[in-house]
C-alpha positions, 0 to 999 in steps of 0.5 A, spaced: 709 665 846 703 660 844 700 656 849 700 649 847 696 643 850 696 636 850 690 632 847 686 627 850 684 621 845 678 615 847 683 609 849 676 605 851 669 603 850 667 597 855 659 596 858 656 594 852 654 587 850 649 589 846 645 595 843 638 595 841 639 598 835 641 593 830 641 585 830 644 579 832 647 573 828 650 568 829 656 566 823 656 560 819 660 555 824 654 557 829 660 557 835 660 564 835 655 569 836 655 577 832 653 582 837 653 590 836 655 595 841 654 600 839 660 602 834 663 595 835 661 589 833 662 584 839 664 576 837 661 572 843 663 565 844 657 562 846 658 555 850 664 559 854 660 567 855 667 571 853 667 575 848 673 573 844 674 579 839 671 587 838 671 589 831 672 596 831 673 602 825 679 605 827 679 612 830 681 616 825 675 615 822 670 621 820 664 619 822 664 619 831 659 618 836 651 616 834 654 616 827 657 611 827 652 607 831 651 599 828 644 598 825 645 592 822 650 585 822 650 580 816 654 574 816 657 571 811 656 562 808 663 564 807 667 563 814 670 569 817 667 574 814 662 580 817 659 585 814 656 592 820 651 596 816 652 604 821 648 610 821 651 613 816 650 609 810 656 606 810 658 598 810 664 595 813 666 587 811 670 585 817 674 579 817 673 576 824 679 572 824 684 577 823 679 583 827 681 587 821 676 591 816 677 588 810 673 594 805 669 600 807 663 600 802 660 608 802 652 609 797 646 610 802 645 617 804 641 615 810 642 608 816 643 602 813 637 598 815 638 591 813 643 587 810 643 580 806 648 575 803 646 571 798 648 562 797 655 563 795 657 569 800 659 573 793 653 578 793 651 583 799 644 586 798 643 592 802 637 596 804 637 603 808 633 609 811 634 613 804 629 608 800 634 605 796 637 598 795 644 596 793 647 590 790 655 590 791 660 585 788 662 583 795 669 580 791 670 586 788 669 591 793 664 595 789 658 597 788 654 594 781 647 598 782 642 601 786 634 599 785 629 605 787 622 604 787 620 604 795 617 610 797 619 609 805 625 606 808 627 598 807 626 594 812 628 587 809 631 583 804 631 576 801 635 573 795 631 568 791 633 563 785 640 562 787 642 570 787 638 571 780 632 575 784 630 579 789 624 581 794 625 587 798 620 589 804 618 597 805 614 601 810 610 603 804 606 597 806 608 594 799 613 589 798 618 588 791 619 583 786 626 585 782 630 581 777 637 582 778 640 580 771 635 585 767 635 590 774 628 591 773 622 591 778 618 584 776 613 585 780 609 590 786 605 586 791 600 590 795 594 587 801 598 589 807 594 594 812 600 596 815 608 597 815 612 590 813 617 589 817 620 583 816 620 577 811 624 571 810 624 564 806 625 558 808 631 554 806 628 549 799 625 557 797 617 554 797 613 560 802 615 567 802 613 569 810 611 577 811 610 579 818 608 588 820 603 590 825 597 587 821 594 581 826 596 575 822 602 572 818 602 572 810 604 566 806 606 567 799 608 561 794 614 561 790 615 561 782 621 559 780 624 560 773 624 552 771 616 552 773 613 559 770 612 555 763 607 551 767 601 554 772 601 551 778 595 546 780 592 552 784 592 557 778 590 551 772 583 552 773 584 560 773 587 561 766 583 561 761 584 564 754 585 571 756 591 573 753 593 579 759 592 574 765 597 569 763 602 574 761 601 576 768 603 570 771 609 569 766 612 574 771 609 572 777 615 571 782 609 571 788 603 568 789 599 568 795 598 562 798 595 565 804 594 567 812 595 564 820 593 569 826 598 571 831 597 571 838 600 577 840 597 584 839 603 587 838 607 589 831 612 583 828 619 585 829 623 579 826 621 573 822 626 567 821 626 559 819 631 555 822 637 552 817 633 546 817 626 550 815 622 546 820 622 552 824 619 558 824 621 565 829 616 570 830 618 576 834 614 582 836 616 588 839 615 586 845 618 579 850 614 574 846 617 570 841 612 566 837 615 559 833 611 555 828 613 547 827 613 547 820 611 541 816 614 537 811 609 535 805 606 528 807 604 530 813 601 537 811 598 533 807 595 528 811 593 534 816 589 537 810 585 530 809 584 530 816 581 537 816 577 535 811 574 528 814 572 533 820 568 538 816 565 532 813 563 529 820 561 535 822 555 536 816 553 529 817 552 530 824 548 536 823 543 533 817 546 536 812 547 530 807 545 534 801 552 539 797 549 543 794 549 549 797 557 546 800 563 549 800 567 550 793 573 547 797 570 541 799 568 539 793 576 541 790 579 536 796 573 531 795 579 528 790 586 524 791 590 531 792 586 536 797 588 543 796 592 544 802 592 551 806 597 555 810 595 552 818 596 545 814 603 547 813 605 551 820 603 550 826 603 554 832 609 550 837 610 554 843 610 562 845 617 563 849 617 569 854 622 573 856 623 577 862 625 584 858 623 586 851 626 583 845 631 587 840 632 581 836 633 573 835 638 569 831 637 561 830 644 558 830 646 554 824 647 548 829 643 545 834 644 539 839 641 532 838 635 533 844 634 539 842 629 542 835 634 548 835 638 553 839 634 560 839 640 567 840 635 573 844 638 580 845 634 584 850 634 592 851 637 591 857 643 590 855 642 582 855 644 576 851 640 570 852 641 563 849 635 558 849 633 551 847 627 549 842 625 543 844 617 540 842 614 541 848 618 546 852 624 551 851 629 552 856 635 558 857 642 555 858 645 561 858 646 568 859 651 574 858 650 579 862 656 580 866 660 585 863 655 590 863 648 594 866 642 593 865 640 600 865 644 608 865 650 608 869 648 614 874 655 615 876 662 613 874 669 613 881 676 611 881 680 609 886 685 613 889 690 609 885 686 609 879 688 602 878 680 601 879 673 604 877 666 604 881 660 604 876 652 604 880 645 603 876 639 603 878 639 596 881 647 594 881 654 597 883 660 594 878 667 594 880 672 595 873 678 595 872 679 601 869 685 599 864 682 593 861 676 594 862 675 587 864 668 587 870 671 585 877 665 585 881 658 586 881 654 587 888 647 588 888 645 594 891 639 600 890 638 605 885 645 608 886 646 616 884 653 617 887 659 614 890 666 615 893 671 609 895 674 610 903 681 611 904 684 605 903 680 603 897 677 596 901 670 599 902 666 603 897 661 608 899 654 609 894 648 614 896 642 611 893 635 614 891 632 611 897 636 615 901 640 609 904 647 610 904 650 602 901 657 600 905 660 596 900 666 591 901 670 591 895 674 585 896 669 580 897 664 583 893 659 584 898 654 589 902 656 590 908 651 595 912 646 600 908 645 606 913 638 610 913 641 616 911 635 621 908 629 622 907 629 623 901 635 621 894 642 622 895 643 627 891 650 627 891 656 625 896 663 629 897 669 626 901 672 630 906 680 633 906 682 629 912 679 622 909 676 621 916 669 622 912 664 625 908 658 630 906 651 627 904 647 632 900 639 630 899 632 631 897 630 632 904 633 639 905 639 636 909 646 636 909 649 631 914 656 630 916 659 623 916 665 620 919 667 612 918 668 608 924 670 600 924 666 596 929 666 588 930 658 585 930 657 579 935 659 573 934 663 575 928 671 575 928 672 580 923 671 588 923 669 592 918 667 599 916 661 603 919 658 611 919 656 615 923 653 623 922 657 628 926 654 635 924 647 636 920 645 642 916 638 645 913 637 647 907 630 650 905 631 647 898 633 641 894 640 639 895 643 637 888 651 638 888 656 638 895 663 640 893 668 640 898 674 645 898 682 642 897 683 645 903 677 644 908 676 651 908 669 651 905 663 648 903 658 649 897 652 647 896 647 647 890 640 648 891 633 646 886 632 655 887 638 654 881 643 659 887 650 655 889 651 658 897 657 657 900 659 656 907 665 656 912 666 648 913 668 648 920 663 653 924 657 652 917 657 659 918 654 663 911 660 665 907 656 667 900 651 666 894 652 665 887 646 667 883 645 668 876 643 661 873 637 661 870 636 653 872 638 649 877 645 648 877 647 640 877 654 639 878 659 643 881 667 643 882 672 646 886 680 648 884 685 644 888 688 651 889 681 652 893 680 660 888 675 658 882 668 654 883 666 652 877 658 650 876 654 646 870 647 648 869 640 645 866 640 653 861 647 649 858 651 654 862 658 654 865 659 659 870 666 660 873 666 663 880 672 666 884 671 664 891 675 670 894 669 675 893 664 670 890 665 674 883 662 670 876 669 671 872 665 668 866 659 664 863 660 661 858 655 657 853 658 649 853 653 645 850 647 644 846 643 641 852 643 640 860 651 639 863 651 633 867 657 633 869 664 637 870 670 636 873 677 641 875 684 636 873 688 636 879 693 642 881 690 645 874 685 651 872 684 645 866 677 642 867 672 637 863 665 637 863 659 632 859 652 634 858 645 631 854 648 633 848 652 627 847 659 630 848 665 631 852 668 638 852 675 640 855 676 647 858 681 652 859 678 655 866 684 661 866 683 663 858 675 661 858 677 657 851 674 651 849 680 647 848 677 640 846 671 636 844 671 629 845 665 624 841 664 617 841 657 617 846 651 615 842 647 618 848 647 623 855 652 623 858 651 622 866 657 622 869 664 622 870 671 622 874 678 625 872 684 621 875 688 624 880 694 625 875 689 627 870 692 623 864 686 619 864 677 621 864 672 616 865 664 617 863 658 614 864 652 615 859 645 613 857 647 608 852 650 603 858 658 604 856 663 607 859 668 610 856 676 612 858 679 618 854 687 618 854 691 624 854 696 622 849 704 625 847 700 629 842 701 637 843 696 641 841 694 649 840 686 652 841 687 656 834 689 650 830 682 647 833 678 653 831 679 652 824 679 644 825 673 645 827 671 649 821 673 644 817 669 639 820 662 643 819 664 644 813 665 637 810 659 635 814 655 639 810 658 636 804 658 629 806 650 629 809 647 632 803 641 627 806 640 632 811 643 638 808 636 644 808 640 649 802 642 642 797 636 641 792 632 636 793 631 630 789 625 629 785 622 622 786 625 616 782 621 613 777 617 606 778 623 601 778 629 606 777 636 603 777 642 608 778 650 608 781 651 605 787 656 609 790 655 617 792 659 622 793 663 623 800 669 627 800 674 622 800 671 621 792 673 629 791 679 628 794 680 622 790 678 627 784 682 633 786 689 628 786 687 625 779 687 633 776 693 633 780 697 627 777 694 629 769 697 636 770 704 635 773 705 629 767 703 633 762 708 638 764 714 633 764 711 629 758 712 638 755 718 638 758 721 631 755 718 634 748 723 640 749 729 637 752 729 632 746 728 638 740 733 641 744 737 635 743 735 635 735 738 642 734 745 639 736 745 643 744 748 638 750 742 639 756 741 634 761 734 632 763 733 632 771 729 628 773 723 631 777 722 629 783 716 631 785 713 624 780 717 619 785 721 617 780 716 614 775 714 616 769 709 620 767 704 615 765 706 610 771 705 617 776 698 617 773 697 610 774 699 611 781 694 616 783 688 612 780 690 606 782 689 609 790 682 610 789 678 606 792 674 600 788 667 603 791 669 609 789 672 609 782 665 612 779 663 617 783 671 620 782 670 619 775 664 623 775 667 629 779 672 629 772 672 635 767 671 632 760 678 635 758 681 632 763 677 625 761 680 625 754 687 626 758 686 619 762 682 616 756 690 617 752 693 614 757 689 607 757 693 604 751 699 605 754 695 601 761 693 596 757 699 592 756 700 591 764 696 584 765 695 586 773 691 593 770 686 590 765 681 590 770 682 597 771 683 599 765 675 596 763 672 599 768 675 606 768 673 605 759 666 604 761 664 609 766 667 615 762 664 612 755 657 612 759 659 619 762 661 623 755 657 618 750 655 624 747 661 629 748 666 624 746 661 621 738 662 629 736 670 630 739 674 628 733 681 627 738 677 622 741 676 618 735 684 615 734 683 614 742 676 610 741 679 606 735 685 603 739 682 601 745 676 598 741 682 593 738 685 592 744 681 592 749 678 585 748 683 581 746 686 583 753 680 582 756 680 575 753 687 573 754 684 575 762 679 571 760 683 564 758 689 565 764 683 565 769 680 560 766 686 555 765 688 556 772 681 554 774 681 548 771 689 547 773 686 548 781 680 542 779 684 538 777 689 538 782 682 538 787 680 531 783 688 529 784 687 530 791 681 528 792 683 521 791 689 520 794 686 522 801 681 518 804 677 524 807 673 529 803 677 535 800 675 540 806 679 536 810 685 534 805 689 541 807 690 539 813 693 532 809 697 536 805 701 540 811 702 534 814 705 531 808 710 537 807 711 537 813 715 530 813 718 532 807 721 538 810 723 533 816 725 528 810 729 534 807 733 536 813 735 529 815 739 528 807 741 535 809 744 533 816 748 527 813 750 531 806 754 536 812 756 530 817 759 527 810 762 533 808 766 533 814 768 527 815 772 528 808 775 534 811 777 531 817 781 525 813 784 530 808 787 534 814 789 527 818 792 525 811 797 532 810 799 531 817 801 525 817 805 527 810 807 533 814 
């Protein structure tokens, strides 16, 4: 018989508040903060520090791991609605109040690296590492087009003139002007000496701010459209007769208004004005924040007069009282209106410094009243911080640091119940609890490298890189001793079989027996654990991994000289060598049965040892980099191992099988721990997340994983053709180019191949109806099946369904896949489609996507012709019936916004609380009339029966 396995599935992801790789932003209420980590998209409640919902893709999701690692956040002006950009090019909506994906939108072929909505919420702009920009019809869960033109990867965006325009930054140095309406480049500003990595307006859309790694800060002036007709006053005496400069200022969305020194040296990270745009945030890659005080138009001009009264003052002191030689500005200020500059406007405030480096900032909607703004900072330790922007300081008042390290999780222990899980970093011990995920304790404590829970788990047992041994009080939450153990880091720790102790193994070369032993310090009441070394063991080498047999038997121990000895445990006498590593061996585990030792390599190796003559059963190559970490499942030859190479690997040790591979880290894995039922794992990484796998109900065979895997590697090449060496490589775009938004993915193919499907199966029934009805014809009694395979519907409905199934982002791509034979078949199939009001739109898109595809095709096919002609006639005259039940049904809602309006005292916003409220008595109202229609009814009924009685 086949051997079946049960499958491990992630179950839990806990540890990480924020990730470095993306943004932060709060949503439009300013109550709730948008973190990302790692995959997940944390909602914090900023006043209470809890996270309230975790927006997460659903497991059955493609992508997995670093792929689908958060790299940008954008909240929506619209309540509730987030959009995540990931590394895989694609886009969710979230809604935060459901906690659901509202839609996923697949176009950029590499990670989406800014997001921005426009005013009403109803565009989102995109841009990503593939150098491209996508519009999406937020509504409509579409893509409308993608903008090429930028020769390196997108780092912002901003919308201009109400949505109608757009300005995009690039690592090409060069900025991008783009009219949305034409979706045509307007205009290429060039002037910056490096890349751009950030830009922003303010809220009236007066100065557009650029920020890269160049020593100052660009300003830019913005022409709207009702102003273009009309030079500013800064250009009236630039224009002159020539034709070629004004028709270069009729296009002209930026001018540059000018530049301010920064104070720090490094490159600009983040710029953003506050919702009120009297504030401007500069954040650099580094632990500074620079925030400007912008000035409003009185007292920047009264600040430009003073300059100029100072320069005056200055000449005259110094004798120059003739102008000859002056300065031109000085002339042009001379006047009533003095031209002002850029510091006239933004002036330097405070510079706040945080304790690590900034990843990003946010400025909340609202801010409260002895304060200029509230400031969000995400630092790359894991860490949030809150802060408040006053005039002449800037305080923190609060951090959320709580539920998570501040660096790598170095080892991962559960308890001998398994209700609770132990993590150690480099300056903290966190105590979870590992079903919910939820931070119990935090103890501080040394670089933590290794640890076990003491029988009982009351007390904790960590060996730091210092060489002290932590004793810690679980309960309380304390340390209650630190031991000088070694002389050099613990490497690694082993309990004993017994319970009575431990084994420590080090850096110094010795191996030191440990016992547990409870004394009572004076002038205190309560006793608590101590230890003692009992036997001590020289090595000539680094010891990196001890491991203990179940049985007590022996004792194995890893050296840096990449051989694995092992010794009789009770007279420490030499039992044998395992050789045969070509790198150090840095984990290592014995089967509870006691007969294989297991050991994990820096060459990638796993080597499987019997313990009975020390004979190496087999090597088998686990993964891409160094393996971390491996662990036997109790009373089983199943084992886990994790490596640098970012995966969780489950093996089969009898039949040298790889069984499972396990993805969701986004960088090494540390460490890990296998509960003793073995239906549960934890691990620990580099990305500061902890990680529980779940073995599930699920059964499972190694053959039917083989060819899974196969698959995987397979569609992977089709769904990456960004990173794919043998696809051809696209030529660059032209200057300005536009093109479709959405990109083939295999669901697009899918979507294809059920469409073909669906065009088959119906022309086979419609062939066979025509038969059945000839048969008819000739006077023959046949009965017409139905066929079973259409689901009950007819074959033009069956079709419908298909199509109907395509995701709206995905329509055009599907329809770009189809031959034109079968585009013809679908094209005879809209007439039919178009008498159904719920499927006008559908039937427009799916018209003008195959007109543009087979313009050519479908003018020289005489078929098409009749199909065209009818759905020229059609087509219109539905959309206009559309049209008008839209419009009526708008007017019928204004009018009932306006009846609402004046019948409530409060504004409109708050009128759907009144109207609950009002139907709420009406509902009372109608129970009350109710209730007495039945009292009424018997009482009648009861003066009947009395009345029968008593003729009775």
């Amino acid at each position: 018989m086949v051997k079946a396995y049960l499958r491990y599935e992630p179950a839990a992801s806990f540890g990480v508040i924020v990730s470095g790789d993306s943004n932060i932003a709060y949503d439009s209420t300013g109550k709730l903060l948008l973190a990302a980590a790692l995959e997940k998209v944390g909602v914090w409640h900023v006043r209470q520090g809890v996270c309230g919902k975790t927006l997460a893709p659903a497991l059955s999701s493609t992508s997995r791991g670093p792929a689908l690692a958060i790299t940008s956040i954008a909240a929506s002006p619209s309540p509730s609605l987030i959009a995540s950009g990931y590394a895989d090019g694609s886009i969710r909506i979230w809604d935060s109040e459901k906690g659901t994906c509202e839609t996923t939108l697949n176009g950029h072929k590499g990670a989406v690296t800014a997001l921005r909505y426009n005013r009403l919420g109803s565009l989102l702009a995109s841009g990503s590492k593939d150098n491209d920009i996508i519009l999406w019809d937020v509504v409509g869960e579409a893509g409308l087009f993608r903008l090429r033109g930028h020769r390196d990867q997108v780092t912002d965006l901003v919308f201009l003139d109400s949505g109608k325009k757009l300005v995009s930054s690039s690592k090409d140095k060069f900025l991008r002007a783009w009219d949305l309406d034409t979706q045509h480049c307007m205009q290429i500003i060039s002037g910056h000496h490096s890349e751009i990595w950030s830009i922003d307006i303010d809220p009236e859309e007066r100065y557009l701010v650029t920020g890269s790694a160049d020593p100052e800060l660009r300003f830019y002036m913005i022409k709207h459209d009702f102003t273009r007709q009309e030079p500013l006053a800064s250009e009236k005496k630039t224009v002159t007769s020539d034709k070629e400069t004004s028709y270069e200022n009729k296009w002209e969305v930026l001018k540059q208004f000018g530049e301010i020194q920064r104070q720090s040296k490094d490159r600009v990270a983040t710029l953003r004005f506050n919702k009120s745009g009297n504030l401007l945030a500069c954040q650099v890659a580094g632990k500074t924040v620079e925030i400007f005080r912008v000035l409003d138009e009185s007292e920047s001009k009264r600040k430009a007069k003073r300059r100029i009264h100072r320069k005056k003052e200055k000449k005259a002191l110094k004798g120059a009282v003739e102008m000859e030689n002056g300065d031109a500005n000085v002339v042009a200020e001379d006047g009533s209106c003095p031209v002002v500059t850029v510091p006239d406007v933004f002036k330097l405030l405070q510079t706040l410094r945080a304790s690590k480096k900034i990843s990003s900032i946010s400025f909340s909607p609202i801010s409260s009243k002895s304060s200029l703004a509230t400031l969000a900072l995400s630092l790359n330790n894991n860490l949030l911080e809150i802060y408040s922007i006053e005039s002449s300081s800037t305080t923190r008042t609060s951090t959320i640091e709580l539920q998570g390290h501040r660096s790598d999780v170095r080892s991962v222990t559960l308890s001998s119940d398994n209700t609770l899980l132990m993590s150690t970093s480099h300056s903290a011990i966190k105590i979870w609890n590992s079903s919910t995920g939820s931070c119990l304790r935090t103890i501080d404590s040394g670089y933590g490298l290794c640890g076990l829970f003491v029988p009982g788990n009351k007390y904790a047992v960590i060996g730091t890189k210092g060489g002290t041994i932590e004793i810690v009080d679980v309960r309380s939450g304390t340390c209650v001793e630190v031991v000088e153990a070694h002389g050099g880091s613990v490497q690694s720790i082993a309990p004993t079989p017994d319970g009575s102790g431990f084994v420590t193994g080090s850096a110094d070369h010795d191996v030191k027996f440990w016992e547990y032993q409870t004394i009572r310090k004076p002038g205190q009441d309560a006793k608590h654990l101590t230890v003692s070394p009992t036997r001590n063991l020289k090595m000539n080498d680094d010891v990196l991994v001890v491991a203990v047999s179940s049985d007590g038997k022996h004792i194995a121990l890893a050296l840096l000289d990449c051989t694995v000895k092992v010794f009789f445990m009770d007279s420490l006498k030499f039992f044998i060598s395992l050789y045969g590593h070509k790198l150090p061996v840095l984990c290592m585990d014995i089967s509870s049965d006691g007969d294989l030792l297991v050991s994990g390599s820096a060459d990638k190796n796993l080597k499987i040892w019997g313990l009975d003559f020390g004979d190496c059963h087999k090597s088998l190559f686990a993964h891409a980099d160094s393996v971390m970490a491996v662990k036997f499942v109790r009373n089983t030859h199943y084992m886990f191992s994790v490596g640098k190479d970012r995966l969780v690997k489950y093996w089969d040790a009898d039949k040298f099988e790889l069984l499972l591979t396990l993805e969701g880290h986004h960088a090494e894995v540390w460490c890990l721990s296998v509960s003793n039922r073995g239906d549960y794992l934890v691990t620990g990484s580099h990305d500061r997340s902890i990680r529980r796998w779940d073995r599930t109900e699920e059964p499972f065979f190694i053959e039917e994983e083989k060819e899974k895997r196969l698959e995987e590697m397979f569609e992977s090449d089709i769904d990456n053709p960004f990173e794919n060496r043998y696809a051809p490589k696209e030529e660059l775009p032209e200057d300005g180019a536009t093109a479709i938004a959405g990109k083939k993915t295999q669901e697009t193919l899918t979507a294809t191949d059920s469409i073909i499907d669906a065009l088959d199966m119906a022309e086979a029934e419609l062939k066979r109806i025509t038969e059945h009805e000839e048969e008819i014809s000739m006077g023959r009694n046949a009965d017409l099946r139905p066929n079973i395979l259409l689901l009950g519907l007819s074959p033009s409905e069956y079709v419908l369904r298909a199509l109907s199934n395509v995701h709206t982002n995905d329509l055009e791509q599907t329809l770009m896949a189809l031959p034109f034979s079968d585009a013809l078949k679908l094209l005879s199939y809209l007439k039919d489609w178009a008498s159904i009001p719920d499927k006008i739109e559908l039937v427009c898109r799916v018209a003008t996507v195959l007109l543009q595809l087979h313009h050519y095709q479908l003018i020289s096919t005489v078929a098409a012709r009749p199909i065209l002609t009818h759905l020229k006639d059609i087509l219109h005259a539905r959309v206009r019936e559309c049209k008008d039940t839209l419009g009526f049904n708008l007017a019928a809602m204004d009018h009932l916004k306006q009846l609402m309006a004046q019948r409530s005292e409060a504004l409109f916003m708050d009128a759907k609380a009144r109207l609950l409220e009002i139907r709420s008595q009406y509902e009372r109202r109608f129970e009350a009339r109710s209730e007495t229609k039945t009292e009424k009814r018997k009482r009648k009924k009861q003066k009947k029966s009395d009345s029968e009685h008593v003729w009775s």
